[in-house]
N, C-alpha and C positions, 0 to 999 in steps of 0.2 A: 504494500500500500504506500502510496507516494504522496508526500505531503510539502507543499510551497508553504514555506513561512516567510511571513511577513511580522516583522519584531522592531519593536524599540526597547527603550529600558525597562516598563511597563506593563506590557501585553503583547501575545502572539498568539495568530488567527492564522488558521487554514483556509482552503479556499475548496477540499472538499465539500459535497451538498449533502445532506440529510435524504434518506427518502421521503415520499411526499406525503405518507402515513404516518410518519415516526411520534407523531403527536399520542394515537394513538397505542402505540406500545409502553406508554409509561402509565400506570396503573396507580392505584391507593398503595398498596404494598410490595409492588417490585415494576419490574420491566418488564416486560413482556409481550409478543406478539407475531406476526410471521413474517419469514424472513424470506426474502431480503425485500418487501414492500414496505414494512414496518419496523423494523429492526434488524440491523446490520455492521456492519466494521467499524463502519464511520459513527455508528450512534455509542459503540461500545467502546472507541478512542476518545470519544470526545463525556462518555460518564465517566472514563475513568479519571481523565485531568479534572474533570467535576467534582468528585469523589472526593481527590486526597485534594484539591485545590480547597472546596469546602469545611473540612472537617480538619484539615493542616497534617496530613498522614503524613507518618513518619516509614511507617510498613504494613503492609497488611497480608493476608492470605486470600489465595486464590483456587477454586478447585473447577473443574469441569465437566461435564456428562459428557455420554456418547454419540450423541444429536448431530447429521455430517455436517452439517454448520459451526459445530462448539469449537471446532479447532481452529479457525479462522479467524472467529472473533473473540477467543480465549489470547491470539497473539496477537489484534490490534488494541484489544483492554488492558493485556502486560506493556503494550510501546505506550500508551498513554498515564499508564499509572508510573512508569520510568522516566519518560519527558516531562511529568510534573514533580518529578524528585523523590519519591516513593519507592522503599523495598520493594519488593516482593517474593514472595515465598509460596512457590507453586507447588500444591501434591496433586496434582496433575488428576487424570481421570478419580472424581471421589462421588459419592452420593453427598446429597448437600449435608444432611446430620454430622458429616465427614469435618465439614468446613464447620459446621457450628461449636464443632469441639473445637476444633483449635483456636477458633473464637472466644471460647469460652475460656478454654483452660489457661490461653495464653495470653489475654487480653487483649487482644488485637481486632483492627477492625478485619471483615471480608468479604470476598464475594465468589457467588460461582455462577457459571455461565451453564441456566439451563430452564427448559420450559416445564420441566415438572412432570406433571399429568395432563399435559395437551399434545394433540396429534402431532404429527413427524413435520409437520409444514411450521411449526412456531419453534422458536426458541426465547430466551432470554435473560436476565440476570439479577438474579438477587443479592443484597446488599443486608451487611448488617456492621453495627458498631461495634465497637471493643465489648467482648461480650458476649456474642452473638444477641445484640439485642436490636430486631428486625428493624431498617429506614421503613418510615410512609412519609407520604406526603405531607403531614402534620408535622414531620421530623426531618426533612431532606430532603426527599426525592424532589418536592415542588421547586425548593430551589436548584435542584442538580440538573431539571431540567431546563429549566431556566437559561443556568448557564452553557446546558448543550446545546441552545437555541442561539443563544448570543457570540457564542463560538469563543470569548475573548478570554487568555487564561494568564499567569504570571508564569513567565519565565523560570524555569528553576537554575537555583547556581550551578549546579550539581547533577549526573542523571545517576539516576537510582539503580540498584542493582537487581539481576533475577536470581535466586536460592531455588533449587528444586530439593525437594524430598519426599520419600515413601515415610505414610505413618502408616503403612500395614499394620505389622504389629504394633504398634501402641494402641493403633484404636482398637487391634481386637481385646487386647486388655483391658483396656479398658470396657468396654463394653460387656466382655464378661464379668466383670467387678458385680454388673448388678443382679447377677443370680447367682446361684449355690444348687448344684442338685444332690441331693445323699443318695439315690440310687444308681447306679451305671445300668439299668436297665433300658433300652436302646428306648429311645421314641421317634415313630416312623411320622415324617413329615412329609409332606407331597410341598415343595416349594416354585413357583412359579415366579421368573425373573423378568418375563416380559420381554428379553433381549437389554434390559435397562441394564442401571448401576448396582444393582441387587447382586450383578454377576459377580461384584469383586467383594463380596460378604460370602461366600465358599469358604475361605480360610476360616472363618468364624465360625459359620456354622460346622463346618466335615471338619474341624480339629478342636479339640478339648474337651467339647460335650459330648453329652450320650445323646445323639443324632445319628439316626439313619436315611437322610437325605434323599426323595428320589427330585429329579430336577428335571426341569421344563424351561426350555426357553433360555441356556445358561451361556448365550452367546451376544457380545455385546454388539448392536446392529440399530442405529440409529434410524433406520427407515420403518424399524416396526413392523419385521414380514410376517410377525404369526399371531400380536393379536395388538390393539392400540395400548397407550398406557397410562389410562385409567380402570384399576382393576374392579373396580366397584361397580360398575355398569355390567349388567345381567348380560349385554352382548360380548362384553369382553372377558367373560367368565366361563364360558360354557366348556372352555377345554379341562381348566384346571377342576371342574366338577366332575366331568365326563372321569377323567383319570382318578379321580378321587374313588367314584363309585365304581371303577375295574382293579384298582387295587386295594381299599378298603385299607389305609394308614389310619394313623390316631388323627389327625387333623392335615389339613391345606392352611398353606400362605402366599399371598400373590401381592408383590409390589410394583409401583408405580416405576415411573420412570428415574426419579432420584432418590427413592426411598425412603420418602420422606412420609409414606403411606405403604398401609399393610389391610389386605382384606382377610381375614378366618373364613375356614371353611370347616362346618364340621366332619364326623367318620363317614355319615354320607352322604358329604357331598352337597349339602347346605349352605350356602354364605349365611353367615349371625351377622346381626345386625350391629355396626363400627361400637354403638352405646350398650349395649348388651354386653361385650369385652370391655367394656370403659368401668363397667357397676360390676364386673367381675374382679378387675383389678382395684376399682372404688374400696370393695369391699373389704379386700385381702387389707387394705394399706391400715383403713380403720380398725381391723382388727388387731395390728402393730400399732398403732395410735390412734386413740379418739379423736372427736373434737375437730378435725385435721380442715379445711377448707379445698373444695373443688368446685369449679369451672364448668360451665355450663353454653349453651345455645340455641335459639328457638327452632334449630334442626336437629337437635339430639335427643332422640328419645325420651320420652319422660322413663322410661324404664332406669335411667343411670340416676335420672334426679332423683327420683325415687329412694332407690337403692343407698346412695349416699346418708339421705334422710333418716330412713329407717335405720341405718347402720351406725346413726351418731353424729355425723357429719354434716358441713355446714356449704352449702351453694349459694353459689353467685352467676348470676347472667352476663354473657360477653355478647358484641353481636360476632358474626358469621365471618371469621377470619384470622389467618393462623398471627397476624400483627395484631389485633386486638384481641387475642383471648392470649395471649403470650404478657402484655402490658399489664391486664387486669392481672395475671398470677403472680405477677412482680409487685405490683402496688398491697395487693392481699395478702401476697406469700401463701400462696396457692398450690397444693403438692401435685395436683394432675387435672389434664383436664383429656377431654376428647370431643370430636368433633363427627356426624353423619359421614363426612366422608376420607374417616379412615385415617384422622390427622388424630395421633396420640402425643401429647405432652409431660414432659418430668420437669418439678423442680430441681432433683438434681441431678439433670442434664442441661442444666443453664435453661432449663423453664422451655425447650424447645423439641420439637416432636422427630420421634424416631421409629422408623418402619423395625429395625432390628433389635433394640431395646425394648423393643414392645413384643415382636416375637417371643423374645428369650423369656423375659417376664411370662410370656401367656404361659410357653411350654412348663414353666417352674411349677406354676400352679396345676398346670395339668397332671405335671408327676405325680403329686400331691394328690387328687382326687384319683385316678388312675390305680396307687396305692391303695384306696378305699373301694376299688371295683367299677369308677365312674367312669364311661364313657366320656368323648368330648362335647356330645350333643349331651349327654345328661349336667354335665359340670356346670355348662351357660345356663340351661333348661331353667333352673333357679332366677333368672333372671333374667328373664325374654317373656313380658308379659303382655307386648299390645305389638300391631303388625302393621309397619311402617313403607307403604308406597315408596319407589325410588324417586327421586327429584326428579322436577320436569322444569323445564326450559321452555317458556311460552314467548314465542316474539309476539310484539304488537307495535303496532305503529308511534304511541305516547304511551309510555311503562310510565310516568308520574301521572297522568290524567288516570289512566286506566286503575290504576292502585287506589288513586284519591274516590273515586265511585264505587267499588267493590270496599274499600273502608266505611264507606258512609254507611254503603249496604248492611253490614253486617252489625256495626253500633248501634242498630235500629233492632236489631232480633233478640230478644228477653232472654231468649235460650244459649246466647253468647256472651261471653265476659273477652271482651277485646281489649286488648293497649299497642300501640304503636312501638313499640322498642327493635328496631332493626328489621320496619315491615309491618305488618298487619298482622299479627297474631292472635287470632281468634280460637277459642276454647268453650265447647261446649261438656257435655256429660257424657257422650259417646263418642267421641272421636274431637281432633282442633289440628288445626293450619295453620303455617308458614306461609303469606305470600312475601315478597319483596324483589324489589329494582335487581335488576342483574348491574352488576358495576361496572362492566366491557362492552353490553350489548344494549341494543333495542329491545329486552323483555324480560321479563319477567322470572324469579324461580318457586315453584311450590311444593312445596312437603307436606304430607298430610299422612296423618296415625291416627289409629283407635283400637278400641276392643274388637270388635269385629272385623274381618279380611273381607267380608263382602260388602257390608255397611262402605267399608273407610273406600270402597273401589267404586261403588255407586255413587258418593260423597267427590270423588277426585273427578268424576265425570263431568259432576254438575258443574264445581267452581272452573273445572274447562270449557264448558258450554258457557257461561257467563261471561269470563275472562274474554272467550272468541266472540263474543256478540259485541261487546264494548272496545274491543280493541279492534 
């Protein structure tokens, strides 16, 4: 990438152009978008002098996904964080949790270049403080974009240097720290990589624990040729079930594309519901200490809220994203939270969510009940008590009109107890809803649970037929 600078003692501008979308790749809580319409070289050169230009980095960490995009704009992010006078210390292909440890551990700001759980056409880059404690727009990004728009940076005296290093081993160490199994008696996992970052967690899982691993998908392939990577969506799941139910393991795990999400699947072949696991780990923790505070969201099941409750424990509501339910566990001191889709959080993992810390945790507990003759369907079963439609994505022409109508609608029905908190959340005595703004798009998203599966499916039809007439 070739760059004319124009400098005086003051400021230096490229003459590189942005793409004509790039407005849209910058989000509430990270970058993001498809590439190269919306985010590209030049958008990831010019956050990076943003970055340490803004925050005065001295060094930070950088990691990567497999996305055939990441390696391109992983080496225009390294020359912009280096022409602004900034270390960096690259461990190279990681899953983002990767990067938040070292965020965490080592107090450093970081970033990793990747789109998460969206299709093989997007990429992008998340950013966090010394810390890992996630930029938004409230915190940064507004003005990092700012600055990528205005193009104009200080000269550095200095150019900064690049450090690579494997933290293989230390993270698997670390990561193992947070369980203990007393029996070596094997437990069979059906694990699903997706082709993601999950592939470079083999070391972890095939050595030290009692795991007997069958693998799916364990080749890292940024194009996504065998399933997309969101593993939470019933179409992107039907293999690792399919396998599930011919070979009959003690449970399935399918992660996302940076492993920053894990789905369960029980012995046959079931996905549980992301808050089902959340009030199973809820519960363990309380039972190690009362009292203890957990995180919540108007998409997570009341089964976890629940669970917490009954178990001693004391909730709070965040709205719908892993930057604001990460803020609230900090302000509360908060020990966990979880999220509908498949985002699980530790306080002490720097307050931040992890696909693999979450497995290890589940399987520990499973030992435990498995010990006592429990299935993995019976183990959750305690705790799976209303059935939760998968989110839907409604476009409509005005998501703020459209919302503001179906809100009035429903504050008018005696049999509803509504409040606005991140959406229209309405609750009746057999079933209650999520609507709200999708934050990317023209529409809408909705979640809807209750006691009854046919009830709550006839219920999701109606608020779609409404929804479709007003929009």
């Amino acid at each position: 990438m070739r760059h004319k600078i124009k400098s005086n003692n003051k400021i230096m501008k490229t003459n590189i152009q942005l793409p004509l979308e790039y407005a849209k790749a910058f989000k509430s809580a990270d970058i993001r978008g498809i590439y190269p319409t919306q985010i590209n070289e030049e958008v990831a050169y010019r956050t990076a002098k943003a970055f340490v230009q803004h925050f005065n980095l001295k060094k930070m960490v950088l990691a990567r996904d497999m996305r055939i995009s990441s390696l391109s704009i992983r080496k225009a992010f390294i020359k912009g964080i280096r022409e602004q006078g900034a270390d960096v210390l690259d461990i190279g292909l990681a899953g983002t949790p990767a990067m938040y440890y070292m965020a965490g551990r080592y107090k450093m700001a970081g970033a990793v270049i990747t789109a998460s759980h969206n299709p093989k056409e997007f990429n992008g880059i998340k950013l966090v403080e010394a810390g890992a404690i996630p930029l938004t727009d409230k915190t940064g990004l507004c003005a990092i974009q700012k600055m990528v728009e205005e193009n104009n940076f200080i000269p550095a005296k200095k150019k900064g240097k690049l450090q690579k290093k494997s933290i293989g081993a230390e993270y698997k160490k670390y990561v193992q720290q947070f369980v203990k199994f007393e029996s070596k008696k094997k437990i069979d996992i059906v694990v699903d990589a997706g082709n993601g970052m999950a592939v470079t967690l083999a070391p972890i899982l095939c050595k030290g624990l009692p795991f007997k691993i069958h693998k799916m998908f364990f080749k890292l392939d940024g194009s996504f040729p065998n399933r997309a990577s969101n593993p939470t969506l019933a179409k992107n799941n039907k293999q690792i079930r399919d396998v599930i139910k011919k070979r009959k393991p003690d449970f399935g795990a399918a992660f996302d594309g940076d492993v920053d999400r894990v789905a369960f699947f029980d012995e046959k072949g079931d996905m549980v519901n992301s808050a089902v696991i959340g009030a199973l780990i809820a519960a363990h923790m309380l039972k190690q200490k009362a009292g203890q505070t957990f995180v919540y969201t108007n998409f997570t099941s009341k089964s976890y809220e629940e669970t917490v409750r009954s178990h001693g424990g004391k909730v709070l509501r965040a709205r719908v994203g892993h930057a604001f339910i990460k803020r609230m566990m900090r302000e509360k001191t908060a020990v966990f939270s979880c999220e509908h889709s498949a985002h699980f959080y530790f306080k002490d993992n720097f307050y931040t969510d992890s696909g693999i810390i979450t497995l290890l945790y589940v399987a520990e507990l499973y030992a435990h009940a498995r010990d006592e003759g429990k299935t993995f369907s019976q183990l959750v079963k305690e705790f799976d008590h209303y059935h939760q439609e998968e989110e839907i994505l409604i476009r409509v022409a005005d998501k703020k009109k459209v919302l503001k109508k179906i809100n009035e609608k429903y504050k008018t029905m005696k049999s509803f107890k509504c409040d606005n908190f991140d959406g229209l959340h309405a609750v009746s005595k057999e079933y209650w809803f999520t609507l709200k703004m999708s934050v990317t798009e023209d529409a809408l998203k909705l979640i809807i649970e209750g006691r009854d599966k046919k009830q709550v499916k006839q219920k999701q039809k109606e608020i779609l037929s409404l929804v479709g007439k007003l929009g």
